[in-house]
N, C-alpha and C positions, 0 to 999 in steps of 0.2 A: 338347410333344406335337404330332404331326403331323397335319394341317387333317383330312386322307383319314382316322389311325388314329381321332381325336378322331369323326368323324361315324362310320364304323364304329361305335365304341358305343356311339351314340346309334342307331344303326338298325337294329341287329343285329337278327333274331328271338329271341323268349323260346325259352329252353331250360329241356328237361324236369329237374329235379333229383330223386336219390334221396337215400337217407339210409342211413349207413353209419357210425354215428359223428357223421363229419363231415357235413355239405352235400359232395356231390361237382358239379362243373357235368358233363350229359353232351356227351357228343360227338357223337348223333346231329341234323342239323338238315333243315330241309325243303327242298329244292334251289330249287323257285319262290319259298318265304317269301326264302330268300337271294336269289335273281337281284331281286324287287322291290327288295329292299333297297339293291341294288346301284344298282338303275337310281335312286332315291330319294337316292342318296348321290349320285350324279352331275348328280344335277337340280341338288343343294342347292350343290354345287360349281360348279357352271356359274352359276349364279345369286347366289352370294355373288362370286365372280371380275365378273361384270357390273356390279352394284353396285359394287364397287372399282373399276371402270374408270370407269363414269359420272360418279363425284365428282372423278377427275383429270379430266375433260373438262371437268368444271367450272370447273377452278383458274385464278387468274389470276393478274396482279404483285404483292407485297403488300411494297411495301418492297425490299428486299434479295431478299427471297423470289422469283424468278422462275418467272412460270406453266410454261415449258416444263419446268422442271426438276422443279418440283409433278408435272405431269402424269405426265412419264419416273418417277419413284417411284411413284405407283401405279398406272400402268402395269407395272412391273415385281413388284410386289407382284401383282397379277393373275397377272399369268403365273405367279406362284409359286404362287399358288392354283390353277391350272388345272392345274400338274403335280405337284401334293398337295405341294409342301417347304415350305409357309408356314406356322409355327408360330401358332397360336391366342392363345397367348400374348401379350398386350397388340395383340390386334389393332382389337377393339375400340376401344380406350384409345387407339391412333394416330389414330385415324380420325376420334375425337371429338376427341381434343387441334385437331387440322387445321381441325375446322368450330369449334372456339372461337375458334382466330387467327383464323382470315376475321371473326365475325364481332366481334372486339376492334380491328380493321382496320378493318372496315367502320366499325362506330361511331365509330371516332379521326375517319375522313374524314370521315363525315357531320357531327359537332361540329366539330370543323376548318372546314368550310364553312358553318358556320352563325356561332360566330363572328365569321367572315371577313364575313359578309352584316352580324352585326350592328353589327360593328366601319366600315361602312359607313355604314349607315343613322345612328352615334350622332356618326358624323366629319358627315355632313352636316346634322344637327342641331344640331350645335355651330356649324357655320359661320351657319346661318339666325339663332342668338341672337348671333353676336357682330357679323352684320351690323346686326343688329334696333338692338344697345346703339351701334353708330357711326350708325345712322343718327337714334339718341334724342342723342346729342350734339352733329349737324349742326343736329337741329330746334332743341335749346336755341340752340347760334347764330344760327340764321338767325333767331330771333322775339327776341332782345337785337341783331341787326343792325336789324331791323327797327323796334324801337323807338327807336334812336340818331336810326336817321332819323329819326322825328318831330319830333328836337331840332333847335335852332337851332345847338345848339352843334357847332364844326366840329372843335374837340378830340376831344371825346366820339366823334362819329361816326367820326374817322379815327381812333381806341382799338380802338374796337368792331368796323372793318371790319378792322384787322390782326389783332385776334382770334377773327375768325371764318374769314379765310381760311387764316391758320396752323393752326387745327382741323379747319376740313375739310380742308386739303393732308394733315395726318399722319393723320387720319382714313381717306381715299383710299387713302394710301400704302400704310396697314398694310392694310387691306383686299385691296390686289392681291398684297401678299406673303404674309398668310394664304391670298388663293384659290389662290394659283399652288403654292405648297407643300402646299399642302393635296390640290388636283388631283395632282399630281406623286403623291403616295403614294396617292390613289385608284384612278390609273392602272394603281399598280405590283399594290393590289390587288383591280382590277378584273382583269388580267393572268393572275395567279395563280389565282384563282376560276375562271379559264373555260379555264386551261391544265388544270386539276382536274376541271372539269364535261367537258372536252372527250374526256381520260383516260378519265373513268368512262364515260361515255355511250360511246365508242369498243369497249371491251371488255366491256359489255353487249350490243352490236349484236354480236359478232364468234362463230363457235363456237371451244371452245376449243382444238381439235386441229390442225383443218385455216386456220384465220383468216381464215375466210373469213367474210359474212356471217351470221348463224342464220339459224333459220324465223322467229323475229318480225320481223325486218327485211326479209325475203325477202316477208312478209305485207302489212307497210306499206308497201313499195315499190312493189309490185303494184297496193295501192290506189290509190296515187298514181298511177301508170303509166293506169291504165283510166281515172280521173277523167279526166286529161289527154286521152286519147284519145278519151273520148267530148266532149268539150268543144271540141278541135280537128281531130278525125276525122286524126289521126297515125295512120301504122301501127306496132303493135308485137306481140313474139312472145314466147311461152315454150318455152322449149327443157326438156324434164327428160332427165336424163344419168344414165343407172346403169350399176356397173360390171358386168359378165358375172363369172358365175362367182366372186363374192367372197368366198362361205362356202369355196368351193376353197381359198385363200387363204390364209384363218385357219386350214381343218385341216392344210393343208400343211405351212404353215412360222413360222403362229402369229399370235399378233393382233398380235405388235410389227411383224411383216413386215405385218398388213394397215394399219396404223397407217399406214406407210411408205406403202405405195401410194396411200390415200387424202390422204394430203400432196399425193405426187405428181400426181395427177391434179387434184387442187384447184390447183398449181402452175401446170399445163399449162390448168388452166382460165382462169387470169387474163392467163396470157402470150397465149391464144388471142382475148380480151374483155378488152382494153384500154382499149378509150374511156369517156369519161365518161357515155357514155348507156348503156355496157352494167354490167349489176347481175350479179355469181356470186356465190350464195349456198351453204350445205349443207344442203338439203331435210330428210336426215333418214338415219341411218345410211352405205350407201354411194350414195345418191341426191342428186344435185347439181340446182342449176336454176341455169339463165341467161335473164335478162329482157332484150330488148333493146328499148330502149323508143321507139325513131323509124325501124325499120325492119321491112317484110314478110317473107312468108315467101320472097320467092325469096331476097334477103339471110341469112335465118335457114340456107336449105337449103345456101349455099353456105358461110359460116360452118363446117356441121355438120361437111361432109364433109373440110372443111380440118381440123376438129381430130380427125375418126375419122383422118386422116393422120397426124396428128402422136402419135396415142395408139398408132398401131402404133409410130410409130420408137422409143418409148418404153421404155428397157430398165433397171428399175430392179436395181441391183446389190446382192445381197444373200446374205450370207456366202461362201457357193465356187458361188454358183449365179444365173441374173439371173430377174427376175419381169416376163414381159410381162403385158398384159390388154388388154382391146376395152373397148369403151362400147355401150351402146347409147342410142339419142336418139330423144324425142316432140317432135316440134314443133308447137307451135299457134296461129295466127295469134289475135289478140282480136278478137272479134266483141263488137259497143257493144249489140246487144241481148242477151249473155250478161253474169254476172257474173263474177264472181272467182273463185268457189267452179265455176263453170261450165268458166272459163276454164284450171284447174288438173285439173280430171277429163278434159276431151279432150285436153290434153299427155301425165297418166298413160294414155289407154287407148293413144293414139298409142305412146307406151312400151312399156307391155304387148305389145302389136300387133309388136314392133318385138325383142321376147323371145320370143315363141312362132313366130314364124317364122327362128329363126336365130340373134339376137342379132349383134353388131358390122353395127346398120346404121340405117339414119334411117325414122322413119316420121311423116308428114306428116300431121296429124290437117285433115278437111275441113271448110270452112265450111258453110254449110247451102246445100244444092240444088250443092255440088261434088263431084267426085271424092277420095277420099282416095289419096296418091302415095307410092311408097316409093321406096327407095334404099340397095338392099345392093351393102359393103364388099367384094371381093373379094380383100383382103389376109388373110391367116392370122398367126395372132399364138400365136407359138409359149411351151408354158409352163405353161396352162392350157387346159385344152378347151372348146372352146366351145359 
């Protein structure tokens, strides 16, 4: 049964029956009770296609299982929802199977690494008692060397001194070749541990579509950026980046075409903020931010207008047709008597500010007792209207 007929009968209007024998159903129905209906059915459709999409944006490596390829399947399953062919039939049942491996996944790793932690702490436990037991055989030597000496006898004491030094030499010995072997496979899984912690914590920071930063790293870093800044009076700026026109997009030619884009431009975001002091993250839907965290705004404004450059030449190719877009861009220097939360609402109004007059242009949000600056594009970006 088909997603669209299945919700039809659940949201059809009651119809009036007579009786003739049989139950007949009639045929007369209410034209607003139906158009609600309809519109109700499209809600529920739009709304279960969303949720299918969100869970692949979730998805990451799981073994064999590769995120991208996670993703592209319920992304694709979306879209099947949105143009009614996706059968109800175990859809359900897929979607939970999905979240039981992640989290039969998760737990392998998280036991895996714990393990791994104990099999550490019992390796070097082991070591502190087998040092404890050579250094209780050094003590028996050295206190029967010690007593030889007090003899006169010069046998006795040369017995007692080959005896002790041959115990503690093997003593020594095995000691450096337990530590060193023992080091050697700590190493290997100390290695491993952190090639694991380094993995997970990687693709927890990351979103899962575009690979770029999330919002909670986008959040942290920020912290950290203003900390610094007010502590060394550094300059630094937030840039927020949205694309124009993006619902255009997805009605046009579908959300795997907007999917596409927002790669794209996530793409053109990192080749544009290359250094290691600059942070791109994905703010949130089609809304991007770049932090850059040791330069001012005239750096940030020339930056901007270098990559509204590069988002015109930009022509992404897609079936028999290409997809241009614009950006629009808030810029906002950090001010040490604002906070973060501060610091993020004058980049969005600078944005905003920067969509109501135009879009494809830079708007420069002001410090306090300054002028705010703008800076429109005068490139046309053919494709989508702006």
């Amino acid at each position: 049964m088909g997603i669209r007929k299945f919700l039809n009968q659940l949201l059809e209007p009651e119809s009036s029956f007579q009786e003739d024998g049989d139950a007949v159903r009639s045929s007369v129905t209410n034209a607003p009770e139906t158009a609600a209906a309809t519109t109700r059915e499209a809600s529920c459709v739009k709304t279960l296609a969303d949720v299918v999409r969100a869970v692949g944006e979730g998805c990451f490596d799981m073994g064999e299982e590769k995120g991208d390829v996670l993703r592209e399947r319920f992304d694709s399953l979306a879209r099947q929802i949105d143009s009614g062919e996706a059968r109800m039939l175990g859809l359900s049942e897929g979607i939970a199977s999905h979240r039981r491996r992640e989290r039969l996944w998760v737990t392998k790793n998280l036991r895996d690494m714990a393990e791994m932690v104990v099999g550490l702490i019992t390796r070097l436990s082991r070591n502190v008692s087998l040092d404890r037991s050579s250094n209780s055989k050094v003590d028996v030597q050295l206190l029967r060397l010690r007593g030889a000496v007090e003899h006169d006898d010069l046998a006795t004491m040369r017995t007692e001194i080959l005896s002790a030094v041959e115990t503690i030499g093997i003593a020594l010995k095995e000691r450096d070749e337990r530590q060193r072997s023992e080091m050697e496979a700590i190493s290997r899984q100390l290695e491993a541990l952190k090639n694991e912690l380094t993995h997970t914590r990687k693709e927890m920071a990351l979103d899962g579509l575009t690979r770029l930063y999330n919002r909670a790293s986008l959040d942290e870093h920020m912290d950290s950026v203003a900390s610094i800044a007010v502590l060394s009076g550094r300059a630094a700026c937030l840039l927020m980046i949205d694309i124009d026109h993006f619902k255009k997009v997805n009605d046009t030619w579908g959300h795997q075409a907007g999917d596409a884009v927002l790669r794209a431009v996530a793409d053109m975001l990192v080749k544009s903020f290359p250094r290691k002091s600059d942070f791109v993250g994905r703010y949130g839907g089609e809304e991007f931010a770049v932090v850059l965290g040791e330069d001012g705004a005239a750096t940030a404004h020339m930056l901007s207008e270098r990559l509204l450059e590069r988002i015109h030449g930009m022509a992404l190719a897609w079936e028999d047709t290409e997809i241009r877009v614009t950006v629009s861009i808030g810029i906002a220097p950090f001010h040490e008597d604002g906070s973060v939360k501060d610091w993020i609402e004058r980049a969005d109004k600078a944005l905003y500010q920067a969509k109501s007059e135009g879009r494809d242009r830079i708007i420069e949000a002001a410090l306090p007792g300054q002028q705010q600056t703008d800076s429109a594009s005068c490139l046309c970006s053919a494709g989508i209207p702006r």
